[in-house]
N, C-alpha and C positions, 0 to 999 in steps of 0.2 A: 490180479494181473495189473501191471501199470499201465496205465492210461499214455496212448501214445501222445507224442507232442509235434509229431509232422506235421508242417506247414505245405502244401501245394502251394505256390506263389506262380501265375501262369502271366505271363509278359513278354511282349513282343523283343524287348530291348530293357537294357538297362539305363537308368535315369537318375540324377541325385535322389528325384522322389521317390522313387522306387525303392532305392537302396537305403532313403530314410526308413520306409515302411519299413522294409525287411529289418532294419536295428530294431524300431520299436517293437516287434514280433519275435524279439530277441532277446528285449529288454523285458520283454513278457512271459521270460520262460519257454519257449516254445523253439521251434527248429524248423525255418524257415529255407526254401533253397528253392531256383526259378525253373522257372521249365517255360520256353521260348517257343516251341513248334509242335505239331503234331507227334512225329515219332517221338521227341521225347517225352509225350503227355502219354501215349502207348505206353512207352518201357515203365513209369512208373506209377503207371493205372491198377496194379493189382497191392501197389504198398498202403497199409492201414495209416489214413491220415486222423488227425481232430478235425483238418478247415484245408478245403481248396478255395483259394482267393485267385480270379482273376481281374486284374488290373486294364482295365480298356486305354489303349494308348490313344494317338491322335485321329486316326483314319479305321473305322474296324470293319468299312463295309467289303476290301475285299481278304476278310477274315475268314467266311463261309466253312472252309476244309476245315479249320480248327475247331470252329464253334461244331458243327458236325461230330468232329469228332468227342469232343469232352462231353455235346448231348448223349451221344451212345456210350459212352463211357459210363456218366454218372446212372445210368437205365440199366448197362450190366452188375455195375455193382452197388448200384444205390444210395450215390454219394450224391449232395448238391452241391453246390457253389454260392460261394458271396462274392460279388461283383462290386468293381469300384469302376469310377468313370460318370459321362454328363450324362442328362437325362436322355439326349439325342443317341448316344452309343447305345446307350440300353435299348432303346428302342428297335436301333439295326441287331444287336444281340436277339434279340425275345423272335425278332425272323427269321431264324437258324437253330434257337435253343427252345426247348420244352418249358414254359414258365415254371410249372410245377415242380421242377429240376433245380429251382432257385432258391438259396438260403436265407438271403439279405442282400440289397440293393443300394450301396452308397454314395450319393451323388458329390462330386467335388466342389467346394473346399471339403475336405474330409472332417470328419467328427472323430477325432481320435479315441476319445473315450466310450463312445457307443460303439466303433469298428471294433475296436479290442477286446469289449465285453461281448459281443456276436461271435468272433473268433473264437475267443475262450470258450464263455459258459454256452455258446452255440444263439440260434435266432431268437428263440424263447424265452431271451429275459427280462423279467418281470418290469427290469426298472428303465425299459426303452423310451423313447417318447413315441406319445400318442402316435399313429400315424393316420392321415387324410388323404383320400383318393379323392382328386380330382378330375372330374367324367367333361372335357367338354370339347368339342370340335374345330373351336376358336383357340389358335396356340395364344394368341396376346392376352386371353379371358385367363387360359391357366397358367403362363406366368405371372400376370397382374394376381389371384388371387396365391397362390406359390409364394410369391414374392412379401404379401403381407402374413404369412404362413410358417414361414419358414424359421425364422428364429426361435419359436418355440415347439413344433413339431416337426413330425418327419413327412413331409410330403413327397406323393407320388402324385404320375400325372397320366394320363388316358385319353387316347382323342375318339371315342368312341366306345358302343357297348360290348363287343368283339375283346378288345384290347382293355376292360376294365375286368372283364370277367377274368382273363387269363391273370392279370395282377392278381387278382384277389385270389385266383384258386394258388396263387406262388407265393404269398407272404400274408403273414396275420395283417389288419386292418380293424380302425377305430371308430371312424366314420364317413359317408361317403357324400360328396358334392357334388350335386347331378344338375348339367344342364336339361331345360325339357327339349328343345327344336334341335335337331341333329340328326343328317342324311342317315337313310338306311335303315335305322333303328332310333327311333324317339326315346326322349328320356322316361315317362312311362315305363317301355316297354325294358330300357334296360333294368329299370328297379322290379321288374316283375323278375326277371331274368336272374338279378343277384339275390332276390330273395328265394329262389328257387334252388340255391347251394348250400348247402350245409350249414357254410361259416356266414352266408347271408340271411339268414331267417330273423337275427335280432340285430344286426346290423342296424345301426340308424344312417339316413339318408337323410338328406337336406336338399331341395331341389334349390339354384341356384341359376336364377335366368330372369330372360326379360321379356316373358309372357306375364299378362297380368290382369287379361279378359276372364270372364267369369266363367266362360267351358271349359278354359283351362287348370282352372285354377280347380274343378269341381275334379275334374279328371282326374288331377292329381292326390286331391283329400279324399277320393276314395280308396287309395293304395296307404292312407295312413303315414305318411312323411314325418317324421321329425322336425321338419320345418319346409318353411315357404321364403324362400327371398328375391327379392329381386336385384339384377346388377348394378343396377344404382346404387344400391347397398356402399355404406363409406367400410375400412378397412378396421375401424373402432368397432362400429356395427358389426360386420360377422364374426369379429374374435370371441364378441360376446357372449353370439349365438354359439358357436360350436366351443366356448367355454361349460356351457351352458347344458348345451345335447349330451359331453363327453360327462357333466357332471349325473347326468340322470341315468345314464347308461348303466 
């Protein structure tokens, strides 16, 4: 039987960018067409796709009905989604949608060549770049560490242990950058927490913070970490280290 080539493309409007994607998804083989709103994310919920891509436009918080709806959608029939959009959309997204429901997460500027290959050969392919969860409460800490990150892998970002866990149970992951001091749930206990999933058990973790007394530190070398740094750390330095972690893994 042939393998279908349907594109879901779900978008609020259309946009030069948008309707670039759609050529390149065109130029890919593939049979791309939009779907703007709920009813018509309904009417063509029961058609056999390869890839629903939804495209997050400028404002998506009052999205709710929609995202609603395509979470119950992909739970009836067992499809996910790959999401493009900033890391802040996604965020308001993941409050509406099931992570687990999630295929791949592409933050803008686009990666053309990793989006297409997600589309295509689906989330699972081999030749991704690495990806890094960033675990930390401080937005400035995980843009600043993002931001020295990003050119060579795929980071994501977490402002807590609630909201790392759900990443991780939604997308494979490489290795993880754990602040320790964070409301509600300490970095400790969130490494207990990921090691206690499946895909977390060999996970390596690197705690990433500016504790550096020796209870703490003891605290931590008894859960076995991958490493220890502190935020001082220059941007040379941790490329190193999680060159380094990614190489032993």
């Amino acid at each position: 039987m042939e393998t279908t080539k349907k594109v879901m493309f779900i978008s609020t409007k259309e946009t030069l960018i948008t309707n670039g994607l759609i050529n390149k998804l065109k130029g890919a083989g593939l049979e791309p067409y939009y779907v703007y709103n709920s009813e018509q994310l309904v009417a063509h919920s029961e058609e056999n796709h390869c890839a629903i891509i939804y495209y997050m436009d400028d404002d998506v918080t009052g999205l709710g009905e929609l995202h609603a709806t395509l979470d119950a959608l992909c739970a009836e029939y067992g499809k996910k989604v790959i999401c493009v959009g900033s890391q802040k959309q996604y965020d308001v997204f993941l409050g509406d949608f099931t992570p687990t429901r999630v295929a791949g997460f592409f933050e803008r500027p686009l990666n053309m060549e990793l989006f297409l290959k997600c589309v295509v050969e689906g989330p699972g392919n081999p030749n991704r770049k690495k990806r890094i969860l960033v675990v930390d409460d401080d937005v400035r800490q995980r843009q600043l560490v993002r931001g020295w990150l990003k050119e060579k892998y795929d980071v994501s970002m977490a402002n807590g242990g609630p909201q790392a866990i759900a990443l991780l149970t939604a997308q494979e992951c490489d290795l993880v950058l754990l602040d320790y001091e964070m409301p509600i749930v300490s970095g400790p206990q969130v490494m207990e927490m990921i090691q206690s999933l499946p895909q977390g058990k060999d996970l390596p973790i690197v705690f990433l913070t500016g504790k550096n007394d020796e209870a703490s530190i003891r605290r931590v070398l008894e859960l076995h970490p991958a490493g220890y740094l502190l935020k001082s750390v220059s941007d040379a330095e941790l490329l190193k280290k999680v060159e380094d972690v990614l190489a032993k893994a």
